[in-house]
C-alpha atoms as one frame of an Amber mdcrd trajectory, in Angstrom:
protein
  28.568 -20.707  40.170  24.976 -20.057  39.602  23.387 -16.505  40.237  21.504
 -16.503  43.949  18.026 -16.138  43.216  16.638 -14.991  46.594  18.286 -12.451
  48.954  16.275 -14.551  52.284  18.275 -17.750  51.257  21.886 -18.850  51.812
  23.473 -19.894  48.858  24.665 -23.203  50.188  21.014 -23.612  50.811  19.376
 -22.706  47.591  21.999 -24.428  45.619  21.006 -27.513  47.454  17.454 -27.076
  47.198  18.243 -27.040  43.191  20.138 -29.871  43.369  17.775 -31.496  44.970
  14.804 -30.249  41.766  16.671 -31.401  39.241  16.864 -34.871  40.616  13.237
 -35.062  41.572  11.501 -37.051  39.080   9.156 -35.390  37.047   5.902 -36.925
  38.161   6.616 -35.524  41.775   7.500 -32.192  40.119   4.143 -32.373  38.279
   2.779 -33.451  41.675   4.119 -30.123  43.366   2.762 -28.618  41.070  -0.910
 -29.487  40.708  -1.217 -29.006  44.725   0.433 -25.436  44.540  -2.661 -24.893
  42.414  -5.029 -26.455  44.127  -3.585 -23.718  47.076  -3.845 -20.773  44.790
  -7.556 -21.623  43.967  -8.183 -21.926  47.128  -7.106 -18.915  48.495  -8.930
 -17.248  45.164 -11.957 -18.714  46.137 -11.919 -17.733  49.999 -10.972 -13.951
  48.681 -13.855 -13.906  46.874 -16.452 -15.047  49.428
């Protein structure tokens, strides 16, 4: 069994949400991705101002 990664998860839970990453293809990954970023700027940009 795989190390639990966050303390706020249950371990059922997280290895599920894995499971479920490692079978999402890797254009959605890349997907996930690219609007995580888009967030981060974002929230860069409205710091700054």
């Amino acid at each position: 069994m795989m190390t639990q990664l966050f303390s706020d998860t249950h371990p059922k839970m997280e290895a599920l949400q894995i499971e479920l990453i490692r079978r999402m293809p890797a254009w959605k990954k890349i997907s996930i991705v690219d609007g995580l970023n888009e967030t981060v700027k974002a929230l860069a940009i409205s710091g700054i101002k």
